[in-house]
mmCIF file of the N, C-alpha and C atoms, coordinates in Angstrom:
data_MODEL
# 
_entry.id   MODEL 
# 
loop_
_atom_site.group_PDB 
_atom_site.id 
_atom_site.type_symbol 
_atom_site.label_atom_id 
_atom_site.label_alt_id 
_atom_site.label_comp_id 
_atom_site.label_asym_id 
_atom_site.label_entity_id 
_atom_site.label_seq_id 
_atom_site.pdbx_PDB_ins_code 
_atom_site.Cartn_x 
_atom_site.Cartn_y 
_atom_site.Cartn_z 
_atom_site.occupancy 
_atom_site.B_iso_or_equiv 
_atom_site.pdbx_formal_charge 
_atom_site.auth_seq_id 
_atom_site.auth_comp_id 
_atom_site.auth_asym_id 
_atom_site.auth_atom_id 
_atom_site.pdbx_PDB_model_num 
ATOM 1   N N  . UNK A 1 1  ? 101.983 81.874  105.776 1.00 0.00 ? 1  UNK A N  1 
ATOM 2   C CA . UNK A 1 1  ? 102.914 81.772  106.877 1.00 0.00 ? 1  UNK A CA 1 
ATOM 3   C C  . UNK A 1 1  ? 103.680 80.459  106.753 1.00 0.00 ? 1  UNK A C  1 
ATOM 4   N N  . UNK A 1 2  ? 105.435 80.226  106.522 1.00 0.00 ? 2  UNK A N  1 
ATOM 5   C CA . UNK A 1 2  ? 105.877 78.936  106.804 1.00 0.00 ? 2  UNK A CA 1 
ATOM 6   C C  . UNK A 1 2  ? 105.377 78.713  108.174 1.00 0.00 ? 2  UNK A C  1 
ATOM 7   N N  . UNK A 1 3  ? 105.945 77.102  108.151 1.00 0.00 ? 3  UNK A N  1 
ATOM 8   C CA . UNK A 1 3  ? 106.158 76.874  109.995 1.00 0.00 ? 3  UNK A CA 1 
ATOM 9   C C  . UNK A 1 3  ? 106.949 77.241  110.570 1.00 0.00 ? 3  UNK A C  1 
ATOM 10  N N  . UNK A 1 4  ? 107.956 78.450  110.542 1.00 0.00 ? 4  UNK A N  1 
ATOM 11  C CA . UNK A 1 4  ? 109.303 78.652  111.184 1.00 0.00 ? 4  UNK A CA 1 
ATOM 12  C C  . UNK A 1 4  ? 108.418 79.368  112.651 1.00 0.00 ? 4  UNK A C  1 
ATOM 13  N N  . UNK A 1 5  ? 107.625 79.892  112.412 1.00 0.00 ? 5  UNK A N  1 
ATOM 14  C CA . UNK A 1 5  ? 107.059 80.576  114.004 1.00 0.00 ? 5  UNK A CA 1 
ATOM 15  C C  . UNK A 1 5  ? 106.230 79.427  114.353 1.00 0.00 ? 5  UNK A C  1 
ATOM 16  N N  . UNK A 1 6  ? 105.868 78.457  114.429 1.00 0.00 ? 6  UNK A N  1 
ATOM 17  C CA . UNK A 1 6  ? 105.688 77.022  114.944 1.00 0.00 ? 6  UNK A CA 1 
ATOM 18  C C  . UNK A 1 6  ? 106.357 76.271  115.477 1.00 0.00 ? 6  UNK A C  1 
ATOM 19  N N  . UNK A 1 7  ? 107.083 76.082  114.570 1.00 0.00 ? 7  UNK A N  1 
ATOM 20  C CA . UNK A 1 7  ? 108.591 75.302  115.491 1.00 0.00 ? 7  UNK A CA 1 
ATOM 21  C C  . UNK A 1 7  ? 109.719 76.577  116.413 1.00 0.00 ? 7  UNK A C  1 
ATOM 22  N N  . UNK A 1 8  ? 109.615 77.765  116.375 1.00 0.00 ? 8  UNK A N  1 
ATOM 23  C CA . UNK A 1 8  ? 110.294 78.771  117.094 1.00 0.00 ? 8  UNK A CA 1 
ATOM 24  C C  . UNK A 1 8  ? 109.294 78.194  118.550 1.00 0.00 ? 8  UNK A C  1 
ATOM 25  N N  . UNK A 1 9  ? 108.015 78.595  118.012 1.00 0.00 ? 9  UNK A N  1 
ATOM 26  C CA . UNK A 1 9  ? 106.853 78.213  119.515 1.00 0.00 ? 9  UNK A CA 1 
ATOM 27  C C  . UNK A 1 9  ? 107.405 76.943  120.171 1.00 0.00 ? 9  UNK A C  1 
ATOM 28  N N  . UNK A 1 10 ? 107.283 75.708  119.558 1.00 0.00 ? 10 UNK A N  1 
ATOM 29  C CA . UNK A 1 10 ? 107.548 74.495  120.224 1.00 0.00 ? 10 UNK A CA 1 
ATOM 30  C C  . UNK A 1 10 ? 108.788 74.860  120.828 1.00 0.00 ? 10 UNK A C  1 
ATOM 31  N N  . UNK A 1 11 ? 109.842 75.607  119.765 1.00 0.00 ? 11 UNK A N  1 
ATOM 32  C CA . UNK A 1 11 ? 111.095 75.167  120.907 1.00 0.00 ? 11 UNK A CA 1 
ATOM 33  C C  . UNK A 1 11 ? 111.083 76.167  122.422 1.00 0.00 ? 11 UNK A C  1 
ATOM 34  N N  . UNK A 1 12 ? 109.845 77.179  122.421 1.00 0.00 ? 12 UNK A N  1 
ATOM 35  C CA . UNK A 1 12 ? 109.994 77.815  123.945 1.00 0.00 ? 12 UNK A CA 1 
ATOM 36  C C  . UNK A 1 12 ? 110.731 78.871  123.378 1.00 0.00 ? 12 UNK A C  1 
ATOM 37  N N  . UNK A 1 13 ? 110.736 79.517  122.275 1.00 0.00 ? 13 UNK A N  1 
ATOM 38  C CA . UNK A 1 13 ? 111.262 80.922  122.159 1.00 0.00 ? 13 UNK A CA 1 
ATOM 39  C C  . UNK A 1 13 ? 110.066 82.112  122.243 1.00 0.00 ? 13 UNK A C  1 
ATOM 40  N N  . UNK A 1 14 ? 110.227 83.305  122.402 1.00 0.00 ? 14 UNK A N  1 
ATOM 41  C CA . UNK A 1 14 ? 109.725 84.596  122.713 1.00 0.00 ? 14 UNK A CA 1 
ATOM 42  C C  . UNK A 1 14 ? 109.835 84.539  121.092 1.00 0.00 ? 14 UNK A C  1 
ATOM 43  N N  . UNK A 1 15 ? 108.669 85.366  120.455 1.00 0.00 ? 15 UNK A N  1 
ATOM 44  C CA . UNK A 1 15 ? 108.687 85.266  118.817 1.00 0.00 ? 15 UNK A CA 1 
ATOM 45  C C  . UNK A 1 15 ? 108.949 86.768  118.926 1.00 0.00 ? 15 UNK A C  1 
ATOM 46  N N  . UNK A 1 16 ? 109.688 87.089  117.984 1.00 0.00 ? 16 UNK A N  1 
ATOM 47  C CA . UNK A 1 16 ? 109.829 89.257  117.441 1.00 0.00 ? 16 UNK A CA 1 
ATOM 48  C C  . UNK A 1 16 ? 109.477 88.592  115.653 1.00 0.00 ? 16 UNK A C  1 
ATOM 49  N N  . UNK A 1 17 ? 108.537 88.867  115.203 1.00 0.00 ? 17 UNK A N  1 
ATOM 50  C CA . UNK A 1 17 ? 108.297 88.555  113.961 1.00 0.00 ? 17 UNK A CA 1 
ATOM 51  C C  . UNK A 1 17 ? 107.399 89.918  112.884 1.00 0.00 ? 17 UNK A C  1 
ATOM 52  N N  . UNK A 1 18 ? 107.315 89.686  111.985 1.00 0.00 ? 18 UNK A N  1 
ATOM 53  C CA . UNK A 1 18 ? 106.361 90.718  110.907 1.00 0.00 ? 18 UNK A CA 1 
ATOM 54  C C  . UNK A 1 18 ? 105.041 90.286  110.517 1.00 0.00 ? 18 UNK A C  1 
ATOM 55  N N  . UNK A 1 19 ? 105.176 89.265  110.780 1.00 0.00 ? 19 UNK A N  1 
ATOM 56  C CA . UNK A 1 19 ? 103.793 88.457  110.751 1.00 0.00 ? 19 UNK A CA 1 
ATOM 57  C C  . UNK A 1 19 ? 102.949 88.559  112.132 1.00 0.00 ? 19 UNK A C  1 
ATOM 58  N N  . UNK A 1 20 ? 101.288 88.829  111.786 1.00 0.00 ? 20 UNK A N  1 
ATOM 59  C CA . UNK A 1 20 ? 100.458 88.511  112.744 1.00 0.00 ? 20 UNK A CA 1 
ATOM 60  C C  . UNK A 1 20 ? 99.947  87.421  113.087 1.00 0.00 ? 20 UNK A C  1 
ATOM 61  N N  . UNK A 1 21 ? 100.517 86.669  114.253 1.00 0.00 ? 21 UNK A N  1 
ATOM 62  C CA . UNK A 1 21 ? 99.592  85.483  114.389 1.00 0.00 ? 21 UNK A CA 1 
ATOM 63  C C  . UNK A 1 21 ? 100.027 84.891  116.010 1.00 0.00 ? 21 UNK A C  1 
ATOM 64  N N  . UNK A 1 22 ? 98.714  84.362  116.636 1.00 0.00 ? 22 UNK A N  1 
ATOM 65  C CA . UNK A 1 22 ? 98.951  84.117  117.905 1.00 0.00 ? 22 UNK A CA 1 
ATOM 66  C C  . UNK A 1 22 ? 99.796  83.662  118.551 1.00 0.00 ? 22 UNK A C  1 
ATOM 67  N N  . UNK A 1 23 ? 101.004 83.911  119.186 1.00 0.00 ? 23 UNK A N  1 
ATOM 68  C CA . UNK A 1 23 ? 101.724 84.382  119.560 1.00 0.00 ? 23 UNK A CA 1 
ATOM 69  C C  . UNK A 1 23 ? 102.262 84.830  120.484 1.00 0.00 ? 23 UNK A C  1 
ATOM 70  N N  . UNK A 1 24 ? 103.314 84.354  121.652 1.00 0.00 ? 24 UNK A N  1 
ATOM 71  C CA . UNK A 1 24 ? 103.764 85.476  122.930 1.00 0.00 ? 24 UNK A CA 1 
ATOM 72  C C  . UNK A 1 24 ? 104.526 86.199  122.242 1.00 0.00 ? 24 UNK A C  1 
ATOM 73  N N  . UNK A 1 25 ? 104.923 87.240  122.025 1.00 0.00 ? 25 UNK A N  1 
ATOM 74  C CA . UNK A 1 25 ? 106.177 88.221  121.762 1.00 0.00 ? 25 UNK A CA 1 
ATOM 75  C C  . UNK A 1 25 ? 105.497 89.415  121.276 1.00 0.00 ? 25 UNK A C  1 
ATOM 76  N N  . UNK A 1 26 ? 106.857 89.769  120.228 1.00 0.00 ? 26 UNK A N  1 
ATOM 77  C CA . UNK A 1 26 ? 106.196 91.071  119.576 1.00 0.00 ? 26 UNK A CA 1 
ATOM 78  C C  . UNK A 1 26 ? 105.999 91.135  117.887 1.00 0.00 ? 26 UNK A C  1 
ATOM 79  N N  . UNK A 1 27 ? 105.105 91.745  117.329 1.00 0.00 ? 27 UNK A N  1 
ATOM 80  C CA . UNK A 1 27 ? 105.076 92.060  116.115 1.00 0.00 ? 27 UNK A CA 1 
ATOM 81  C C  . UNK A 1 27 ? 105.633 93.440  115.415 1.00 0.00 ? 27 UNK A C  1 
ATOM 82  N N  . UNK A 1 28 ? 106.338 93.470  114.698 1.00 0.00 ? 28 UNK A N  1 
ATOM 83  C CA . UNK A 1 28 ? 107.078 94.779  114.359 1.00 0.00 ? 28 UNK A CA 1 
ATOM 84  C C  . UNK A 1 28 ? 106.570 94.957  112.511 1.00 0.00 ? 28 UNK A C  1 
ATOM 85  N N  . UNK A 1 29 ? 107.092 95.947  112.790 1.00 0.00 ? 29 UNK A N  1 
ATOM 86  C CA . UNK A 1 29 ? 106.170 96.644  111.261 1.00 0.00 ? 29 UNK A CA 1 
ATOM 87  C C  . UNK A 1 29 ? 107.634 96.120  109.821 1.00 0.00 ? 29 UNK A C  1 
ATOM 88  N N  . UNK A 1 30 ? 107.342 95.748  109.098 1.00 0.00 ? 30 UNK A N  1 
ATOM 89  C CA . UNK A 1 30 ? 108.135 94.858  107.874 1.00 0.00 ? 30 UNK A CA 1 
ATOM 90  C C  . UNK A 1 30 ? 108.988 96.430  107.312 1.00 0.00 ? 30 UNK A C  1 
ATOM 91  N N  . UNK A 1 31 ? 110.548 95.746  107.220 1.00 0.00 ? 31 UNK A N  1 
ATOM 92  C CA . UNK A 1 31 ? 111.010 96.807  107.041 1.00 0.00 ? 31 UNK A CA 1 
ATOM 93  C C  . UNK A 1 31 ? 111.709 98.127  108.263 1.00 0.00 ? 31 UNK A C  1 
ATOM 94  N N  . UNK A 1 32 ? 111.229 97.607  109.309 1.00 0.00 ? 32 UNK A N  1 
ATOM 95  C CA . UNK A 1 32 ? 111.404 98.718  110.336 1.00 0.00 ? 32 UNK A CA 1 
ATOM 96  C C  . UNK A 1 32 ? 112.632 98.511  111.244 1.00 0.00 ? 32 UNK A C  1 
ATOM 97  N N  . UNK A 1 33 ? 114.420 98.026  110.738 1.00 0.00 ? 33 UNK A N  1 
ATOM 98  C CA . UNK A 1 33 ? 114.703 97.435  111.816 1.00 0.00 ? 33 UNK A CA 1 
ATOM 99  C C  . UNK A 1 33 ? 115.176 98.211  112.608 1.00 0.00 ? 33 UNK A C  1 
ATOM 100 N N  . UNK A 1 34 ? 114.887 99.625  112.801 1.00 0.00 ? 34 UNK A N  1 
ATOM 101 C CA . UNK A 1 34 ? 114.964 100.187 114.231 1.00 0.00 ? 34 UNK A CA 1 
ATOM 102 C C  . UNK A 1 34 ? 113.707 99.517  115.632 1.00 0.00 ? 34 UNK A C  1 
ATOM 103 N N  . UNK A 1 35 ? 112.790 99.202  114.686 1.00 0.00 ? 35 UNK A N  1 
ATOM 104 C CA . UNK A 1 35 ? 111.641 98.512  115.783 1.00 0.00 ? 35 UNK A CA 1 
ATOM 105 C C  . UNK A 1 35 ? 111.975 96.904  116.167 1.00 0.00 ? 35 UNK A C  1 
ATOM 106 N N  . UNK A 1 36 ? 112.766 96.341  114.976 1.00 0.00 ? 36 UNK A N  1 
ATOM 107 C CA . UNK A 1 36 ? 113.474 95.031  115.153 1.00 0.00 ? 36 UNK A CA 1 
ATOM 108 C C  . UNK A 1 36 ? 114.277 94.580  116.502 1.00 0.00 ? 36 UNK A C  1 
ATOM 109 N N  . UNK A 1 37 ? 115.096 95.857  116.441 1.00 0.00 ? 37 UNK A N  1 
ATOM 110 C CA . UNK A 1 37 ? 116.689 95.650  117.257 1.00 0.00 ? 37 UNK A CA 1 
ATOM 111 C C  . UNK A 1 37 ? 115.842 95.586  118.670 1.00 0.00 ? 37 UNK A C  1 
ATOM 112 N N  . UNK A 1 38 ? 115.307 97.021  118.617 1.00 0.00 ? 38 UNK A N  1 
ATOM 113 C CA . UNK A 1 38 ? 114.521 98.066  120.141 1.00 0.00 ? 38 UNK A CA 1 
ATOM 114 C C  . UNK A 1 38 ? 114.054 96.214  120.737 1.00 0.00 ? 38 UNK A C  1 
ATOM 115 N N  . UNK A 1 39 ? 113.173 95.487  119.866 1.00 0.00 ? 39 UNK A N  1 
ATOM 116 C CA . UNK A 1 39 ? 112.520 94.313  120.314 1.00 0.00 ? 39 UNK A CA 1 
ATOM 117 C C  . UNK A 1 39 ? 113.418 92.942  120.839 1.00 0.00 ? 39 UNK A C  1 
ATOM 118 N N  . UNK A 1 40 ? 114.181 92.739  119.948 1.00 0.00 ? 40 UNK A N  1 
ATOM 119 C CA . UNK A 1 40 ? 115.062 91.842  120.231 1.00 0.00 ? 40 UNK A CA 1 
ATOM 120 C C  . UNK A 1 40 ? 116.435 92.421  121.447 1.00 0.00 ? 40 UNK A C  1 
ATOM 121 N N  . UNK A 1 41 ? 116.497 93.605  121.347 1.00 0.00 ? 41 UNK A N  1 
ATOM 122 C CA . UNK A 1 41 ? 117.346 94.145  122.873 1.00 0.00 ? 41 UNK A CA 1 
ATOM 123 C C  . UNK A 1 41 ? 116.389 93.750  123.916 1.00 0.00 ? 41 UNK A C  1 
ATOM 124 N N  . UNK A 1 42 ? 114.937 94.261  124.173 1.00 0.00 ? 42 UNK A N  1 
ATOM 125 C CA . UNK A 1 42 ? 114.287 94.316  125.119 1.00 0.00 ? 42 UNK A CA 1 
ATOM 126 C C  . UNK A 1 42 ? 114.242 92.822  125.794 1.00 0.00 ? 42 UNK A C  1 
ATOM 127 N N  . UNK A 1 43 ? 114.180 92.232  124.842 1.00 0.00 ? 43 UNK A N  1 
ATOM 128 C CA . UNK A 1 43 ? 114.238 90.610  125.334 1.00 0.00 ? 43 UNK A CA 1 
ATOM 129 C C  . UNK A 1 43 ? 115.678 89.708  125.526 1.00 0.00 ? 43 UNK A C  1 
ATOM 130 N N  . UNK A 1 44 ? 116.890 90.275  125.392 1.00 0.00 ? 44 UNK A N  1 
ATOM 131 C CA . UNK A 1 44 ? 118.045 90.247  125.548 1.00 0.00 ? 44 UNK A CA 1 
ATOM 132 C C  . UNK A 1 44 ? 117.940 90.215  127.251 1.00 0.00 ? 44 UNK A C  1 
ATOM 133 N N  . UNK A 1 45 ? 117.264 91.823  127.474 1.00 0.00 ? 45 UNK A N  1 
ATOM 134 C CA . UNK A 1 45 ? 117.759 92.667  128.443 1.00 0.00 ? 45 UNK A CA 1 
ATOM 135 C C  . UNK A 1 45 ? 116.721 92.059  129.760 1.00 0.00 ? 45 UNK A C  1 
ATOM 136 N N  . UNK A 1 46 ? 115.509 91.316  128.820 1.00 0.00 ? 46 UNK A N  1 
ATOM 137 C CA . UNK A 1 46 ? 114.540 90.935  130.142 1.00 0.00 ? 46 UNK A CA 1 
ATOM 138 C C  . UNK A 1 46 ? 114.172 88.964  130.052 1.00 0.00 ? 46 UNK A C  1 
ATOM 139 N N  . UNK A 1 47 ? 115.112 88.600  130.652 1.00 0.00 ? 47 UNK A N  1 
ATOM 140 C CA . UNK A 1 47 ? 115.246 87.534  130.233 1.00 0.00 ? 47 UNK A CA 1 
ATOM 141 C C  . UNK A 1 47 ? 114.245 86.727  130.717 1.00 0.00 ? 47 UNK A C  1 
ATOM 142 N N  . UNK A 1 48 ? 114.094 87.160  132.493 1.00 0.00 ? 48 UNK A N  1 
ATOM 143 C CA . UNK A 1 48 ? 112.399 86.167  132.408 1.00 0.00 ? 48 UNK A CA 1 
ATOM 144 C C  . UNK A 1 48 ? 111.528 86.678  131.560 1.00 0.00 ? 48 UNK A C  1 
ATOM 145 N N  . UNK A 1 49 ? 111.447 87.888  131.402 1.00 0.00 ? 49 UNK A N  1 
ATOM 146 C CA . UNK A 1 49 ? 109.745 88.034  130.508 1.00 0.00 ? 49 UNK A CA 1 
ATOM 147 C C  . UNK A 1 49 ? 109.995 87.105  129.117 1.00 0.00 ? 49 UNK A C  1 
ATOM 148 N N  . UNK A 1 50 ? 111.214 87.207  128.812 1.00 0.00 ? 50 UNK A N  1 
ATOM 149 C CA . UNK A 1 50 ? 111.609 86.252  127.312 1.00 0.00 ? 50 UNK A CA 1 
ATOM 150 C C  . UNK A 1 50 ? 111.439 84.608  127.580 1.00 0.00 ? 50 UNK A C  1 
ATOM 151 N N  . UNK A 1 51 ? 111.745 84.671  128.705 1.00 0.00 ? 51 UNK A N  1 
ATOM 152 C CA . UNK A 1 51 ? 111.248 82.543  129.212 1.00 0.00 ? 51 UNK A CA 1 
ATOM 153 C C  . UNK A 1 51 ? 109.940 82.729  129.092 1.00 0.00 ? 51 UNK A C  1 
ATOM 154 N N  . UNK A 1 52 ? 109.405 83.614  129.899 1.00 0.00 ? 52 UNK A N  1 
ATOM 155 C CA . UNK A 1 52 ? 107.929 83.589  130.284 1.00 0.00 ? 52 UNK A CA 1 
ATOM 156 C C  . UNK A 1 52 ? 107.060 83.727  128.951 1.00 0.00 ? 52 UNK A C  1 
ATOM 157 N N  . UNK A 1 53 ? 107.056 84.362  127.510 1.00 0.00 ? 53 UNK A N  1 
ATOM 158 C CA . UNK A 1 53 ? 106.769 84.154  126.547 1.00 0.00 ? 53 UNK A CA 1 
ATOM 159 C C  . UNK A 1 53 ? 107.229 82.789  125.488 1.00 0.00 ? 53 UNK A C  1 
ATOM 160 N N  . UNK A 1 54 ? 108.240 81.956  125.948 1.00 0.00 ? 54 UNK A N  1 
ATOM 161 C CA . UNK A 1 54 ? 108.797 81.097  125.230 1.00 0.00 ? 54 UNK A CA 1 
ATOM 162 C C  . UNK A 1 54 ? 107.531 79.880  125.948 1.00 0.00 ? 54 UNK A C  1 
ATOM 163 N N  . UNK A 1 55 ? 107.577 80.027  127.588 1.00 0.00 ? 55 UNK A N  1 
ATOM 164 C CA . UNK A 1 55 ? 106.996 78.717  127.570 1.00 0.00 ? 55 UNK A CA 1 
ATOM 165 C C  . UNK A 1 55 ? 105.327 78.958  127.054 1.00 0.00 ? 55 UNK A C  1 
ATOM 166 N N  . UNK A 1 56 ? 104.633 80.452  127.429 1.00 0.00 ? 56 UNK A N  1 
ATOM 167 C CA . UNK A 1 56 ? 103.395 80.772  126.470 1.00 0.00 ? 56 UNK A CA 1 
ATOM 168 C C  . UNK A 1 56 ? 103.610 80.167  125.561 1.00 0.00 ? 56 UNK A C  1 
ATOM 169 N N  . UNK A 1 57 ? 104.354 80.246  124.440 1.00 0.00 ? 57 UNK A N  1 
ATOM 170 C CA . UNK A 1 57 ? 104.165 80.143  123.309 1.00 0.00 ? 57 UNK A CA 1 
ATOM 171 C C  . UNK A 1 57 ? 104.279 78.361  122.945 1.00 0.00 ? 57 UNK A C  1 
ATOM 172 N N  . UNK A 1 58 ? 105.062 77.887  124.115 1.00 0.00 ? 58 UNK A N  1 
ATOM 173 C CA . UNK A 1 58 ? 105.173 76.160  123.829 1.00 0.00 ? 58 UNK A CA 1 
ATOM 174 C C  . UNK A 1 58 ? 103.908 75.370  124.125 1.00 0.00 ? 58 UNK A C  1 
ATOM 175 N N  . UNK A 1 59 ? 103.182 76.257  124.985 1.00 0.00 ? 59 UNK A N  1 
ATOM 176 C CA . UNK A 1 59 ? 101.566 75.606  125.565 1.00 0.00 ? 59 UNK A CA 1 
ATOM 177 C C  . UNK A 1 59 ? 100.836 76.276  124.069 1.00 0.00 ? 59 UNK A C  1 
ATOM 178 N N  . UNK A 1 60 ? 100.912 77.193  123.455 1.00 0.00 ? 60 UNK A N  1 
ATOM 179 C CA . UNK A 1 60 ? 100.161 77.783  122.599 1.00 0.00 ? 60 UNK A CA 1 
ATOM 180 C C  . UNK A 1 60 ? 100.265 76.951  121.707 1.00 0.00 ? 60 UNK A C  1 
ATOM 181 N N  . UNK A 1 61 ? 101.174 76.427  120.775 1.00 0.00 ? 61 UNK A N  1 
ATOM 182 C CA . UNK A 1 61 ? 101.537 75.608  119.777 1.00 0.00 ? 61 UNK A CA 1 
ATOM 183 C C  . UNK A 1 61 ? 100.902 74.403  120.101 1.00 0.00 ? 61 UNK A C  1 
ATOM 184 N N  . UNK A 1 62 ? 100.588 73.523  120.958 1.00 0.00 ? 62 UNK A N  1 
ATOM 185 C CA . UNK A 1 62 ? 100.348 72.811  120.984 1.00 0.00 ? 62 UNK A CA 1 
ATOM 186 C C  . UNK A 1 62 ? 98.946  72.171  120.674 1.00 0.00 ? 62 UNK A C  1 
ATOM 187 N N  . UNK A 1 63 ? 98.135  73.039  120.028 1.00 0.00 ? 63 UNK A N  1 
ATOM 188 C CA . UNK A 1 63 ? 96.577  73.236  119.777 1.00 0.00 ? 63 UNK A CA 1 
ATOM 189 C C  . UNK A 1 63 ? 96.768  73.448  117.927 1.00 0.00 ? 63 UNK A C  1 
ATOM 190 N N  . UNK A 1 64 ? 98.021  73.147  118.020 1.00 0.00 ? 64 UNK A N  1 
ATOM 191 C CA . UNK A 1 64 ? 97.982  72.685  116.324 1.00 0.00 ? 64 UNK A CA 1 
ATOM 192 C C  . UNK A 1 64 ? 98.390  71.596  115.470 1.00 0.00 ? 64 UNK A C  1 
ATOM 193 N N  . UNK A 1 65 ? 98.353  70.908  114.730 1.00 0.00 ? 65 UNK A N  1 
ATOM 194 C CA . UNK A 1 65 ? 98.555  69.381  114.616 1.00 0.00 ? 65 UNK A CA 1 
ATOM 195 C C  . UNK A 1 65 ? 99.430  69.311  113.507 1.00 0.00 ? 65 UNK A C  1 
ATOM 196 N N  . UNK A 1 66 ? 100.507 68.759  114.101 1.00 0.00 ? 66 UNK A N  1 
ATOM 197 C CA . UNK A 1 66 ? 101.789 68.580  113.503 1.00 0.00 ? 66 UNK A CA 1 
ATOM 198 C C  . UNK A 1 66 ? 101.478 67.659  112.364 1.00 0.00 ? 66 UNK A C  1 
ATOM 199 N N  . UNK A 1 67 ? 101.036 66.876  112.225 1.00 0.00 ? 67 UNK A N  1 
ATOM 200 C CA . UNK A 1 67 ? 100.434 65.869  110.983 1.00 0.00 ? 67 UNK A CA 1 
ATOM 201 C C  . UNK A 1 67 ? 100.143 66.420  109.831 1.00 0.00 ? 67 UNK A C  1 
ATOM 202 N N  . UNK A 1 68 ? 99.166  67.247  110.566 1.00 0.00 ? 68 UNK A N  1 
ATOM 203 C CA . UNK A 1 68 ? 98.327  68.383  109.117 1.00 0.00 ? 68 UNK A CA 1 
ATOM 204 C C  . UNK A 1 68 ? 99.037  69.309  108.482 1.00 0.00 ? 68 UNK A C  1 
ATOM 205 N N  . UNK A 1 69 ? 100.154 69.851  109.335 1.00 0.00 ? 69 UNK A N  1 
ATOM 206 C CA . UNK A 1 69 ? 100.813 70.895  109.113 1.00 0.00 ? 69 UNK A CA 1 
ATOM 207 C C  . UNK A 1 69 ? 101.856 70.406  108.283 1.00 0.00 ? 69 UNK A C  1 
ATOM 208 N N  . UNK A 1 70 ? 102.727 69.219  108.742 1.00 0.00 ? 70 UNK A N  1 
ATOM 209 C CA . UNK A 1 70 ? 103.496 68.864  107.359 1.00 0.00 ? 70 UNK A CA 1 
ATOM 210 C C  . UNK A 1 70 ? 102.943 67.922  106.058 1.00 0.00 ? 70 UNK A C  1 
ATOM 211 N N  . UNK A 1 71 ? 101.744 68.166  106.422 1.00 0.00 ? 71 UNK A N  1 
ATOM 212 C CA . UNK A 1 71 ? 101.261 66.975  104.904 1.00 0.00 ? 71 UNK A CA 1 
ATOM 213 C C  . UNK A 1 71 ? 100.766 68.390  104.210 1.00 0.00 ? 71 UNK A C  1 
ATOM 214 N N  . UNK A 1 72 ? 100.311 69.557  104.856 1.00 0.00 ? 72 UNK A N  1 
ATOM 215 C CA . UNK A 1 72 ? 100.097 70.701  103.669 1.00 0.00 ? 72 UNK A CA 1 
ATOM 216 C C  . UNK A 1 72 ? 101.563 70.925  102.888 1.00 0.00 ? 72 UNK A C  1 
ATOM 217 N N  . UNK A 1 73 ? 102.516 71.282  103.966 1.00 0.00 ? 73 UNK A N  1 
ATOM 218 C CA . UNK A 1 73 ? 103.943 71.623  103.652 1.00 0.00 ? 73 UNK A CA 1 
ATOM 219 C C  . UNK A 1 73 ? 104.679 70.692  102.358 1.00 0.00 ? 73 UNK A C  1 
ATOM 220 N N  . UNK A 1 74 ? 104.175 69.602  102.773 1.00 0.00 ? 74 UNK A N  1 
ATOM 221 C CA . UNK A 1 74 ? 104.557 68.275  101.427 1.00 0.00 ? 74 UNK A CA 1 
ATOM 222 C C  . UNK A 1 74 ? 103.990 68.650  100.445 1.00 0.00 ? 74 UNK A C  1 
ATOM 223 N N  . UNK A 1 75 ? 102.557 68.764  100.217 1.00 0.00 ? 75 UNK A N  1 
ATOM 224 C CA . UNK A 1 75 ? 102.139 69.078  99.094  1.00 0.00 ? 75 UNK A CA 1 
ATOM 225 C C  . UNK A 1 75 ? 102.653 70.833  98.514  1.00 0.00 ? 75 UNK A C  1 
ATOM 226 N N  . UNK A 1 76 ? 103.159 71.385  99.352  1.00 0.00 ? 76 UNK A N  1 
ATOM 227 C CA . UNK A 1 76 ? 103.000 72.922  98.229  1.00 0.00 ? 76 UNK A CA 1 
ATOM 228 C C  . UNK A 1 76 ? 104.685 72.559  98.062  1.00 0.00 ? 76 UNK A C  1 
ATOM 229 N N  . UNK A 1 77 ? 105.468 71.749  98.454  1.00 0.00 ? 77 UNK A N  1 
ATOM 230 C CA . UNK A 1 77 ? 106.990 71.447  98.283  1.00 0.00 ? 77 UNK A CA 1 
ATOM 231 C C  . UNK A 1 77 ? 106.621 70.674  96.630  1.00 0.00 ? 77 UNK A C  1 
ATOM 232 N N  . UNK A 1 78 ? 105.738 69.505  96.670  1.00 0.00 ? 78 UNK A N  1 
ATOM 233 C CA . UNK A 1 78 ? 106.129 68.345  95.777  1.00 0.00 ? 78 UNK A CA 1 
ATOM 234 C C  . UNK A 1 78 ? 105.170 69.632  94.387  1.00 0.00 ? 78 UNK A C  1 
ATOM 235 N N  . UNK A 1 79 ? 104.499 70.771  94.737  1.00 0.00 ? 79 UNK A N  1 
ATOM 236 C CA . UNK A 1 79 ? 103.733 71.220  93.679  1.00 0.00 ? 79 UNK A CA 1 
ATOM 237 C C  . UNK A 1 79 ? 105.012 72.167  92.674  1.00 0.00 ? 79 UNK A C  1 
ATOM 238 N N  . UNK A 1 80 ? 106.066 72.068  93.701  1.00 0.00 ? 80 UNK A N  1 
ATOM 239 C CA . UNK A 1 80 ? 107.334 72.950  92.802  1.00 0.00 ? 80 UNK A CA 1 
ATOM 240 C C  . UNK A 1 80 ? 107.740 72.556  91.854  1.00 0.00 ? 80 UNK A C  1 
# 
């Protein structure tokens, strides 16, 4: 997993992703973007439930340590 659904969390977004991992939003099947759109309309269309998963997800993130997370990220960058 990059950190892009980490930093999506911190910034208070609702995640629609292909990846499983804890998470407010939805997970959609890779490849499926009729299940993509359906997800990202629904949260268009329901805008508190889309706050209300953004700030979940900003309390959720926060039980992971930004330190650790970019000193792994450094090393698999500098292993290129």
């Amino acid at each position: 997993m990059g950190i892009v659904l980490l930093e999506a969390m911190a910034s208070g977004c609702a995640i629609v992703s292909t990846i499983p991992f804890d998470y407010s939003g939805f997970t959609v099947q890779p490849r499926n973007v009729n299940q993509l759109v359906e997800k990202i309309k629904y949260l268009f269309e329901n805008k508190k439930i889309a706050i209300k998963m953004g700030k979940e997800n900003r309390e959720r993130v926060k039980k992971y340590r930004w330190d650790k997370i970019l000193e792994i990220y450094d090393k698999v960058v500098k292993k290129r």
